[in-house]
Each structure stands twice: as C-alpha cells, then as structure tokens.
C-alpha positions in Angstrom: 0.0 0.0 0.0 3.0 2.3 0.4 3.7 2.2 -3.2 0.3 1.5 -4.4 -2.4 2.4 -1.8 -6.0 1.7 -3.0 -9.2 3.2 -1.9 -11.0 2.1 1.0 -7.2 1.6 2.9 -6.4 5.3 4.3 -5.8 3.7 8.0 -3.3 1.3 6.8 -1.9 3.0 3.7 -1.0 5.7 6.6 0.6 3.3 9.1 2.7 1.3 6.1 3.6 4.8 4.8 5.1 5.7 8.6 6.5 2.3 9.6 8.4 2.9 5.8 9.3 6.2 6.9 10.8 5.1 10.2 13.0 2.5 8.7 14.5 4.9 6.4 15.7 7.3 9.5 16.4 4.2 11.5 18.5 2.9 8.4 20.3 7.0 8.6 20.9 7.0 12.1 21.7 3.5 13.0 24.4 2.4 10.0 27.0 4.0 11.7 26.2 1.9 14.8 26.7 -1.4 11.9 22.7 -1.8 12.0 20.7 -2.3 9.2 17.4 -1.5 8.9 15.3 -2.8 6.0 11.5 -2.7 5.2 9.2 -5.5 3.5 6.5 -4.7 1.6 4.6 -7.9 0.8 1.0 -7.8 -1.2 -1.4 -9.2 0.9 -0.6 -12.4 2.8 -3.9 -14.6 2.7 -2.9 -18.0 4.8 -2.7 -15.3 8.1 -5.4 -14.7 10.4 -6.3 -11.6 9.3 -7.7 -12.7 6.1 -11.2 -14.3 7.0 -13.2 -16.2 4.5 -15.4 -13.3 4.2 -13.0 -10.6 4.0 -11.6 -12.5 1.0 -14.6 -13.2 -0.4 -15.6 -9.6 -0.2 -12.8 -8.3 -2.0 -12.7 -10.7 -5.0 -15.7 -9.8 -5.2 -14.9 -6.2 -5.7 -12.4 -6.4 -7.8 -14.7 -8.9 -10.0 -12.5 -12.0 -9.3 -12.7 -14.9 -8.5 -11.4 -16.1 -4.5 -8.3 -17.9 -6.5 -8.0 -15.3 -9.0 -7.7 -12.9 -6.1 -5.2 -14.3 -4.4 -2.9 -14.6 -7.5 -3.2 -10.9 -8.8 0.2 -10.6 -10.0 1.8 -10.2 -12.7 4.1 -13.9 -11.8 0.2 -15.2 -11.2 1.7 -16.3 -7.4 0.5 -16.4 -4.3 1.9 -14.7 -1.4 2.3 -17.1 1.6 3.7 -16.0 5.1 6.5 -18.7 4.9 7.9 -16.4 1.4 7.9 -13.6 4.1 9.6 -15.9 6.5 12.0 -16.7 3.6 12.7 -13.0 3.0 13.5 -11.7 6.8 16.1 -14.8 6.7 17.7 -13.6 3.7 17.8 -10.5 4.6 19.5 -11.5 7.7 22.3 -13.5 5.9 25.4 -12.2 4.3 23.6 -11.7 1.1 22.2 -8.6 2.8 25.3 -7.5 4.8 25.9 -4.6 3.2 22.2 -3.4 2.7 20.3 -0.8 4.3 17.4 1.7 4.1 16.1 -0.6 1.0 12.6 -1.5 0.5 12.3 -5.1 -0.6 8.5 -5.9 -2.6 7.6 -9.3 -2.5 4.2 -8.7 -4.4 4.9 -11.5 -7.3 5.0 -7.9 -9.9 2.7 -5.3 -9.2 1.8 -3.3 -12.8 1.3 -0.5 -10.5 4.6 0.4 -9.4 6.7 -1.5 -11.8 
C-alpha cells in the first residue's frame, strides 16, 4: 500500500507509509552503529489470520474475481504465503544482505502499479 495504496485503505496506507518512513531514519541514524534497517512490503498475505473467509470473499468480489484469482493478482500469477515472508526476513538476515540498508524489498509476485 506504500507504493500502491487503493481506496477504501487510508488507516493502513498511513501506518505502512510511517512504519516505511521510520525505517528509512532508522536505516540514517543506525548504520554507523553497523545496523541495518530494511523494510518489506509484501502484497497481501492470505494464509494469516487476518484474512477471513469473508473478507476475502468480499474483496474478490470487488475487484470482480474470482477467490483464486484474487489471491494470485500478480503479474508472476503467485500467491503470497507467510512462509515467502519468513524466507525473505532470513535472507535478509544472511550475508547476502550485509551490506544493505534503508532498501525496501516488494515481495508482491510484480505489481503493474509500481513496476
């Protein structure tokens, strides 16, 4: 939503946008300290609790989908799962990422909207 907010999502377009913000003055302030500070933005994560059956169903519905069609609105046609987010907090703890800060990461599967 940082990138990409849609309507109806003001409350958590707002917090995303400030949780993004306070990584990237963490990131300023904490490097020379050897602390890196790196922000996720995953597209919605539908095997979590938040998503109910009827949430989901209520915004296929808007967007004219179907619930599978939904959940793969990507341009790689993928489904986000909470174990690819686990995957990417790893990473990005390994050496691969030892020299990164301030970045934001999507894990989205392609979003045409901020591509």
């Amino acid at each position: 939503n940082v990138m990409a907010p849609g309507a109806g999502a003001a409350s958590y377009s707002c917090a995303k946008a400030g949780l993004t913000q306070l990584c990237r003055v963490a990131a300023l302030e904490l490097a020379p300290h050897g602390v890196r500070c790196n922000i996720i933005h995953p597209d919605a994560v539908f095997d979590t609790k938040l998503w109910t059956p009827e949430a989901l169903a209520r915004s296929a519905e808007r967007y004219g989908l179907t619930i599978d069609e939904y959940k793969t609105r990507n341009l790689m046609k993928t489904e986000i799962k909470s174990a690819d987010v686990g995957k990417m907090v790893s990473l990005m703890n390994s050496d691969v990422f030892s020299k990164t800060t301030g970045s934001q990461i999507s894990l989205d599967g392609g979003n045409d909207r901020v591509i």
